[in-house]
FIMIKE-357037 format. One line per 4 residues: number of its first residue (from 1); for each residue x, z, y of N, C-alpha, C. Coordinates in nm, 2 decimals. Last residue first. Example, Ala and Ser with C-alpha at 12.3 -4.5 7.8 and 13.67 -1.06 7.14 Angstrom:
<sites>
2) 1.28:0.71:-0.22:1.37:0.71:-0.11:1.29:0.79:0.00  1.32:0.78:-0.57:1.23:0.78:-0.45:1.32:0.78:-0.33
</sites>
This chain:
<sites>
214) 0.89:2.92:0.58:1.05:2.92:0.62:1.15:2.80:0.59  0.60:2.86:0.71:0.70:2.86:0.60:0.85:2.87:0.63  0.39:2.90:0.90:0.50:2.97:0.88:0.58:2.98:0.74  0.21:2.65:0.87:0.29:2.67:1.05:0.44:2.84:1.01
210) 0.16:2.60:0.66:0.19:2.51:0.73:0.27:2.54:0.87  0.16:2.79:0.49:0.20:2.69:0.47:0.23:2.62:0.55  0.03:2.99:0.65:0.14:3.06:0.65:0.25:2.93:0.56  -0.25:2.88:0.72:-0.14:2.93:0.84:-0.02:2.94:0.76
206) -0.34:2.87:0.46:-0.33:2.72:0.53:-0.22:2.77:0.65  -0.38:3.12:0.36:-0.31:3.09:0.34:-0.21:2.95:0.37  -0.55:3.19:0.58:-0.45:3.22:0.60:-0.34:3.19:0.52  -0.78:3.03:0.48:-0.71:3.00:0.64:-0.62:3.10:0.66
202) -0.82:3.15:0.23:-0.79:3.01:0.26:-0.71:3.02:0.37  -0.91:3.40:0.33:-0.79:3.37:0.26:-0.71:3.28:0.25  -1.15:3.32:0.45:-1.01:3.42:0.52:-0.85:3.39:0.48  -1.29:3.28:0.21:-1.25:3.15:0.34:-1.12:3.25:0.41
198) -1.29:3.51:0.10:-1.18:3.37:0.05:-1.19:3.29:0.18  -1.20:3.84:0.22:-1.30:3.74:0.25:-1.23:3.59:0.19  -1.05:4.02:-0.03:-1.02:3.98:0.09:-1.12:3.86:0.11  -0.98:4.20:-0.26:-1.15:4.15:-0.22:-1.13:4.14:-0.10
194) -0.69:4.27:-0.27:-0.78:4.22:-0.39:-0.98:4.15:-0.33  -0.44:4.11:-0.07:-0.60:4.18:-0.09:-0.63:4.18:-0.20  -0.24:3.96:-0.01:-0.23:4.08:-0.08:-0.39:4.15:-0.17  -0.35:3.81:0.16:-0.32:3.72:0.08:-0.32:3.86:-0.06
190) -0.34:3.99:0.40:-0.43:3.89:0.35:-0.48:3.86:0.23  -0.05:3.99:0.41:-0.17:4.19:0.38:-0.29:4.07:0.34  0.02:3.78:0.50:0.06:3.83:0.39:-0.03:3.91:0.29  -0.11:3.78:0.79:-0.13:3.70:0.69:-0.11:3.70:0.52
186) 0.10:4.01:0.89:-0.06:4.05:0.84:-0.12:3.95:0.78  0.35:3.86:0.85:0.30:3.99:0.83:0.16:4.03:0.78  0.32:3.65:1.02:0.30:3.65:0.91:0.34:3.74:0.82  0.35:3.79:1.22:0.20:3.73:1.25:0.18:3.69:1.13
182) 0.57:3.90:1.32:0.45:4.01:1.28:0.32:3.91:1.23  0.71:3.65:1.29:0.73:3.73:1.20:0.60:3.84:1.19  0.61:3.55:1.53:0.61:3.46:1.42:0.59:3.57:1.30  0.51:3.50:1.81:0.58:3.66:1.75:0.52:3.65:1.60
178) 0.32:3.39:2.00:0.50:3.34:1.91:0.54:3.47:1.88  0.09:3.46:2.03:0.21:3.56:2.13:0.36:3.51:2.10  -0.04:3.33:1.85:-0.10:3.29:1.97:0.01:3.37:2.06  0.04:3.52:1.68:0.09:3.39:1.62:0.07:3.30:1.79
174) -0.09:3.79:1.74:0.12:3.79:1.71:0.11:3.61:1.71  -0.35:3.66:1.68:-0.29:3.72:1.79:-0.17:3.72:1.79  -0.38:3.61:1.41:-0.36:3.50:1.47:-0.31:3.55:1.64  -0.30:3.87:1.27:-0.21:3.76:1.29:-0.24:3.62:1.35
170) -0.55:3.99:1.42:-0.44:4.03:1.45:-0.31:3.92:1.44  -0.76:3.84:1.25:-0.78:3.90:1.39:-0.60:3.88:1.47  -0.68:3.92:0.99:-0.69:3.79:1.03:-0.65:3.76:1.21  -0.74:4.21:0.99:-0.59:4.13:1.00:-0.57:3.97:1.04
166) -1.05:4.17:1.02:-0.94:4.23:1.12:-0.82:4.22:1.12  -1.10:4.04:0.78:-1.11:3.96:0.90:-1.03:4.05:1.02  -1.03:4.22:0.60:-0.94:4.09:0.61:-0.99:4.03:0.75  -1.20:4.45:0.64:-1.04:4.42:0.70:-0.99:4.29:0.69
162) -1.48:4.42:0.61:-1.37:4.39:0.72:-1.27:4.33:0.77  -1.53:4.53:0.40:-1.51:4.41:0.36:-1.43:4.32:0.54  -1.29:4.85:0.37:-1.43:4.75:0.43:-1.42:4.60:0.42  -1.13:5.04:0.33:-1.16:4.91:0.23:-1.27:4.86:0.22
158) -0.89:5.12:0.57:-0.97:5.12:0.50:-1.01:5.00:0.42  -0.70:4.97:0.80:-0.65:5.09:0.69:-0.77:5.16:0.59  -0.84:4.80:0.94:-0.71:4.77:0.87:-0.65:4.87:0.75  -0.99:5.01:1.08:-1.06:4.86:0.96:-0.95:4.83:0.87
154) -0.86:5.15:1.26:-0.97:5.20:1.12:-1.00:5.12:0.99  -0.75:4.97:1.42:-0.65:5.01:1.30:-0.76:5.12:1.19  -0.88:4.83:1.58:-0.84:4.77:1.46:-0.82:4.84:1.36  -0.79:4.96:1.84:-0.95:4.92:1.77:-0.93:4.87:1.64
150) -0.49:4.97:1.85:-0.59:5.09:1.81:-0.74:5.09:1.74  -0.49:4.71:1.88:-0.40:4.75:1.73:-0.51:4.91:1.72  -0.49:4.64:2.07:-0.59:4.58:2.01:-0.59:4.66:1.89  -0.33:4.80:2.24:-0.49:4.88:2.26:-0.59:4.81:2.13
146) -0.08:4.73:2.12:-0.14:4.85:2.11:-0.27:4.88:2.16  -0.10:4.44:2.29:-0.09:4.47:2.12:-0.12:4.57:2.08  -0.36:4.42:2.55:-0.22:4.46:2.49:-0.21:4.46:2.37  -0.66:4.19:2.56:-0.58:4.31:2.53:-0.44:4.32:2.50
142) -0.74:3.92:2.60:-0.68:4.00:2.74:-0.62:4.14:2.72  -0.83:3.80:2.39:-0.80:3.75:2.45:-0.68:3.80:2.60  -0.97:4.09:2.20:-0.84:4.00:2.17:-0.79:3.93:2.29  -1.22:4.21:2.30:-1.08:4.21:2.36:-0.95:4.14:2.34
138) -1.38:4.07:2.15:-1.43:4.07:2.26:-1.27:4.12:2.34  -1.25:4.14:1.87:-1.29:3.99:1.92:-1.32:3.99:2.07  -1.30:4.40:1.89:-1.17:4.40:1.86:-1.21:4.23:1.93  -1.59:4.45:1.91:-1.51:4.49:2.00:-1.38:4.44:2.01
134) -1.64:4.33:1.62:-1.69:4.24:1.71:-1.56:4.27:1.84  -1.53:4.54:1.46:-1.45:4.39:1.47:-1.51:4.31:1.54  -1.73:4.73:1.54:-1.56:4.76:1.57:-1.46:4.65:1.56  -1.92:4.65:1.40:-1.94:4.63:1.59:-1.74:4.67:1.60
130) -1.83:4.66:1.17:-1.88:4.51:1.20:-1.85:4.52:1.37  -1.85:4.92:1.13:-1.71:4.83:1.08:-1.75:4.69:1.17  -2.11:4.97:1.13:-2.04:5.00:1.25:-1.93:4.94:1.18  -2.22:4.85:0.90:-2.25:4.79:1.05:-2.13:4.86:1.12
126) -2.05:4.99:0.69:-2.01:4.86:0.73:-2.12:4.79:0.84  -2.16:5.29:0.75:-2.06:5.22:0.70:-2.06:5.08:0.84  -2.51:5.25:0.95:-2.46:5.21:0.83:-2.29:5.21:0.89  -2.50:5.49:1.21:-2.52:5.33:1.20:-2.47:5.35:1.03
122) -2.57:5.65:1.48:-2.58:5.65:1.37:-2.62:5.52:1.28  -2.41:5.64:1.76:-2.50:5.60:1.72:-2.48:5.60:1.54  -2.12:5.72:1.90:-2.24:5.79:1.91:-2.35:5.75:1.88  -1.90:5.54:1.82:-1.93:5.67:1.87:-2.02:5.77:1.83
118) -2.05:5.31:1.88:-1.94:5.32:1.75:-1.92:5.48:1.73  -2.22:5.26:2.02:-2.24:5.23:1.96:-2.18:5.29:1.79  -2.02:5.33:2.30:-2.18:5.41:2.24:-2.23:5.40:2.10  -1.82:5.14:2.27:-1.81:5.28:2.23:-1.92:5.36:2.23
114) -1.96:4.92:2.38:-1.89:4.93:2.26:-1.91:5.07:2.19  -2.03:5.02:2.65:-2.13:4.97:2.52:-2.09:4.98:2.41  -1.77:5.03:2.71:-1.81:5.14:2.71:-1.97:5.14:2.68  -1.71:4.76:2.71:-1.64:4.85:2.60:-1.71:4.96:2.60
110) -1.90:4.65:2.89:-1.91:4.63:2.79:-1.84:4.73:2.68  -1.72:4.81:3.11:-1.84:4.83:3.09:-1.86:4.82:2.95  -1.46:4.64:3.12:-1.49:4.80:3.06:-1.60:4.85:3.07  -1.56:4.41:3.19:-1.49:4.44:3.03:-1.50:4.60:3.04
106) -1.81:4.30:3.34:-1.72:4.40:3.38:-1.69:4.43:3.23  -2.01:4.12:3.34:-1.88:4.03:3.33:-1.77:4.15:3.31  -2.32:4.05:3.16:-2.20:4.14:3.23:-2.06:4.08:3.21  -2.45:3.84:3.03:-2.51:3.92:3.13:-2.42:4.00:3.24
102) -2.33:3.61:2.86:-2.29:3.69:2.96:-2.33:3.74:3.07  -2.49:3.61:2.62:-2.54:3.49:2.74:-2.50:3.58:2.88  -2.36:3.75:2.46:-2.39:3.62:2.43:-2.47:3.54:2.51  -2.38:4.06:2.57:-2.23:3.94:2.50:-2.27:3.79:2.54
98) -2.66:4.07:2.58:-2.59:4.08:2.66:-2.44:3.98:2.65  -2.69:4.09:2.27:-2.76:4.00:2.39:-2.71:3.97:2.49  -2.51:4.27:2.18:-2.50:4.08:2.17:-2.58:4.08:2.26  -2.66:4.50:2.29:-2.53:4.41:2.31:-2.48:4.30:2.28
94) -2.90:4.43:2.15:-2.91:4.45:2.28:-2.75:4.42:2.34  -2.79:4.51:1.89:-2.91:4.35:1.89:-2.87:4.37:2.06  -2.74:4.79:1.87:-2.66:4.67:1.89:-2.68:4.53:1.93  -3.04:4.87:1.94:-2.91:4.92:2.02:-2.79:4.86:2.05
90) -3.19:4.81:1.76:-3.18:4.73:1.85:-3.06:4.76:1.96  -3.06:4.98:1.46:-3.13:4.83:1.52:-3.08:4.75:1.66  -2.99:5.24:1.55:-2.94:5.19:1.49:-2.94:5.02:1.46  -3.04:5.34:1.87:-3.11:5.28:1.79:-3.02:5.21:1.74
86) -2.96:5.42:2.15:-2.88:5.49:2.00:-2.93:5.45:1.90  -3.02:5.45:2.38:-3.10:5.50:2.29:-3.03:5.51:2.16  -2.87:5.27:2.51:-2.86:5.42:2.52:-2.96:5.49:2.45  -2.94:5.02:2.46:-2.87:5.07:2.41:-2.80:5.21:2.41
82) -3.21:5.04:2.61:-3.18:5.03:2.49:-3.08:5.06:2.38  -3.09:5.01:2.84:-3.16:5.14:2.84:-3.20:5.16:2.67  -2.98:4.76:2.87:-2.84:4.90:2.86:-2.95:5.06:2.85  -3.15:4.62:2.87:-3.12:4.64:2.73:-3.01:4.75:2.79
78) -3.31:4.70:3.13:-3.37:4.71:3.03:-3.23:4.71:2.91  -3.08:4.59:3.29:-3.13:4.68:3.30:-3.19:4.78:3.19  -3.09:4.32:3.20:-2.93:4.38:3.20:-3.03:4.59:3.13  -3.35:4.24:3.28:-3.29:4.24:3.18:-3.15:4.31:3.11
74) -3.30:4.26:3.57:-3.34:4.38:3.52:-3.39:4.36:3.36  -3.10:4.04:3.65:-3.06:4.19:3.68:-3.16:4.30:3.56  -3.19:3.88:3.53:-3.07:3.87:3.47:-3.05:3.99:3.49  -3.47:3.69:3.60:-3.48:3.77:3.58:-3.34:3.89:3.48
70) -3.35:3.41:3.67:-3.42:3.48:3.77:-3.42:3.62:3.75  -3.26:3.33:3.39:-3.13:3.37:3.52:-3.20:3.44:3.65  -3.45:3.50:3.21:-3.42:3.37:3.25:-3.38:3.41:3.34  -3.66:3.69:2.91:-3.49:3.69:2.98:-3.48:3.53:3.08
66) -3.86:3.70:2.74:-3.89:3.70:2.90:-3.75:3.68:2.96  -3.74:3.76:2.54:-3.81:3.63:2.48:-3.87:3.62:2.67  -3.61:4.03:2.56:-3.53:3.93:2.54:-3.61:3.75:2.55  -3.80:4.19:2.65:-3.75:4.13:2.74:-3.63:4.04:2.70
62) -3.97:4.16:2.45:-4.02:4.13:2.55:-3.93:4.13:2.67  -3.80:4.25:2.24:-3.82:4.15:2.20:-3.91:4.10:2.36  -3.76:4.54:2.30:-3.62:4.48:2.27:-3.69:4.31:2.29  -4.00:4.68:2.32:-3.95:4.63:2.43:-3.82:4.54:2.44
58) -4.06:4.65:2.08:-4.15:4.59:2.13:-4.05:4.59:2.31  -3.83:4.82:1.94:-3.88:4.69:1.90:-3.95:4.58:1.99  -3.92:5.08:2.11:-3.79:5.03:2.11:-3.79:4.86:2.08  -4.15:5.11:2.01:-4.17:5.14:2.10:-4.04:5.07:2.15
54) -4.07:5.15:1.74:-4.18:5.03:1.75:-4.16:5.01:1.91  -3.95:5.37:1.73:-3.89:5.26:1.67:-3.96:5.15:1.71  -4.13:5.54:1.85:-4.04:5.55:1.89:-3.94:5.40:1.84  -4.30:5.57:1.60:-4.34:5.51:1.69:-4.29:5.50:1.82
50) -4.12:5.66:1.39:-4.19:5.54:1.35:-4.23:5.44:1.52  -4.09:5.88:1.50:-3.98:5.84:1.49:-4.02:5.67:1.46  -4.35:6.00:1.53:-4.28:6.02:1.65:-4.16:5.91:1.64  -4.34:6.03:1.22:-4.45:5.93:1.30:-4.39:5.94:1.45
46) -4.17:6.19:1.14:-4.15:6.07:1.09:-4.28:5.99:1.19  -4.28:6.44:1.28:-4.15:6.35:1.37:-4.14:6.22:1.27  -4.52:6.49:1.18:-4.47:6.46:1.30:-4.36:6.38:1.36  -4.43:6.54:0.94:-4.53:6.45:0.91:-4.45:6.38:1.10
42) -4.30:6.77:1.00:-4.23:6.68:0.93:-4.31:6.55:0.98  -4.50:6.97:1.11:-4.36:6.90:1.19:-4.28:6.79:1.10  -4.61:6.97:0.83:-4.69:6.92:0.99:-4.56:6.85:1.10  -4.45:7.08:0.69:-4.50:7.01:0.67:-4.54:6.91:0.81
38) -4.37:7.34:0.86:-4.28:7.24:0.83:-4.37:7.11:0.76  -4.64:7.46:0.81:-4.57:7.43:0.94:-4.46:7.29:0.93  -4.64:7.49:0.57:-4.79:7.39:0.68:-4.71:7.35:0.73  -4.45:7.69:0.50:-4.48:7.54:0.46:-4.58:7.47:0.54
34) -4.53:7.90:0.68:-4.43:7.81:0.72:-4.42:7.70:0.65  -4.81:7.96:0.58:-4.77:7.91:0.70:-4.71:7.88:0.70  -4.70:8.06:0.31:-4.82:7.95:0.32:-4.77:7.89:0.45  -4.55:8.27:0.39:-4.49:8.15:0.33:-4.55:8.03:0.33
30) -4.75:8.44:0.49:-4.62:8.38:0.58:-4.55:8.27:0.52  -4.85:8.50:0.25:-4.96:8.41:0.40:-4.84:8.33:0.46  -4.69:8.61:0.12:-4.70:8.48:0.03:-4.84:8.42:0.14  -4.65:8.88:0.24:-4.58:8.71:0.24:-4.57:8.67:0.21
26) -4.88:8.95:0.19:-4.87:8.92:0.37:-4.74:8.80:0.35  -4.92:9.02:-0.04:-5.05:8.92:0.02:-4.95:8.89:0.16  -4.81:9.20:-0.24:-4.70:9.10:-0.15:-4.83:8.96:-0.07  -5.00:9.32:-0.32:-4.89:9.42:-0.30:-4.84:9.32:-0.17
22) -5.20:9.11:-0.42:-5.23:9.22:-0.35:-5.14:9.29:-0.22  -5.00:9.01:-0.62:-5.03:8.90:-0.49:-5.11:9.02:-0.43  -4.97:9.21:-0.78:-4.83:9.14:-0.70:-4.85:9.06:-0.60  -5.20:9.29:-0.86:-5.11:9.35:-0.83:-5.01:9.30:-0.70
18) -5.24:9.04:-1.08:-5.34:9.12:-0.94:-5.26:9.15:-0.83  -5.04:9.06:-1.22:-5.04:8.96:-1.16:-5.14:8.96:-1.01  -5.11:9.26:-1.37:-4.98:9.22:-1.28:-4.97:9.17:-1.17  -5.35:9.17:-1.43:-5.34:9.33:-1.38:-5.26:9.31:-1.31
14) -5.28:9.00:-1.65:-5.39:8.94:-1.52:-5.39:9.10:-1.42  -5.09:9.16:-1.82:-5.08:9.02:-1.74:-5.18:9.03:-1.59  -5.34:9.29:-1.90:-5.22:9.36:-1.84:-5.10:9.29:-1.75  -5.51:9.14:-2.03:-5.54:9.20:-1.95:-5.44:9.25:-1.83
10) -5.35:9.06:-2.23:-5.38:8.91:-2.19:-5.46:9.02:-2.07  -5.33:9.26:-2.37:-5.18:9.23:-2.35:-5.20:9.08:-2.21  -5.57:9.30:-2.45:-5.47:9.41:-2.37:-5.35:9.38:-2.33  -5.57:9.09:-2.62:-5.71:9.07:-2.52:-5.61:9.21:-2.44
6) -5.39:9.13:-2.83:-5.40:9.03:-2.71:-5.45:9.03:-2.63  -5.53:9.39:-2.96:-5.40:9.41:-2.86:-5.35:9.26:-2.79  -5.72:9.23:-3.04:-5.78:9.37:-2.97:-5.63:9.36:-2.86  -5.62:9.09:-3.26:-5.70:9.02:-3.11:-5.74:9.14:-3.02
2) -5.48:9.26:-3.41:-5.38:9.17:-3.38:-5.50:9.09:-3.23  -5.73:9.38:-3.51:-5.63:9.46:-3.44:-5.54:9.37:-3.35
</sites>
């Protein structure tokens, strides 16, 4: 009796179950489909993205290892096309490049590399902390105290391994301006840090012995 009413109960199931993919056949096709689909477009763009990355690599490296004062203009060329690509890699690699064997002399250009990067490229945290302390270094020399103080002040007020070098940044600026007192200010914030860079620390603590002790 007890196997008669299983075998009816183990039928009634399989009946349901008929049933239900029968009843609902058209959207469990539609659902088949849209998983392919998304599948396929998935597969797609990680290989679009793969070969877009390569595509970016392979040009970053041929015109940097071809770069010579003959060829200045359309190396310029090439990496500001790079760096409009927004490539979390070479995007910045392409500004140093530039930086570091003064391709471009116009400051607000370069800034306006800066700010692609910082802006509008999707970067690690602490990469982009990095390009915002590079920018801050690239203008220290000719910047106002407020414009340095603006690039800075993300770093200074967060707990990137940054900041010490961004205040660092700063009190040697006030100290290079004789403006003694702000300069050993942020040498202080320094010293304050719990996970402030040590060499940082050292050389700030060597500034504020030697050249600002009271």
């Amino acid at each position: 009796m007890d196997e008669e009413i299983s075998i009816i109960n183990s039928n009634t199931r399989n009946e349901k179950v008929r049933n239900f993919f029968i009843n609902n056949k058209s959207k469990i096709i539609s659902i088949a489909v849209v998983l392919i689909i998304i599948l396929i477009s998935a597969y797609s763009f990680d290989s679009y993205k793969n070969n877009k990355k390569k595509e970016i690599s392979n040009k970053f490296n041929s015109t940097t290892l071809s770069y010579s004062e003959n060829t200045k203009n359309i190396t310029v060329e090439k990496l500001v096309e790079i760096i409009n690509e927004k490539d979390p890699t070479y995007s910045p690699l392409s500004l140093y490049f530039i930086i570091d064997n003064k391709l471009v002399s116009n400051q607000d250009e370069i800034n306006n590399y800066f700010d692609i990067l910082i802006n509008e490229t999707t970067l690690d945290n602490e990469i982009k902390n990095l390009i915002i302390y590079k920018k801050a270094l690239f203008n220290a020399d000719q910047a106002q105290e407020g414009d340095l103080l603006n690039i800075v002040n993300s770093l200074i007020n967060s707990e990137s391994v940054w900041k010490s070098h961004a205040l660092y940044l700063m009190a040697e600026y006030f100290y290079s301006k004789d403006q003694r007192q702000k300069s050993k200010e942020f040498f202080n914030q320094i010293i304050s840090l719990e996970n402030s860079n040590s060499d940082i620390r050292l050389q700030a603590e060597k500034r504020l012995n030697r050249d600002l002790s009271e």
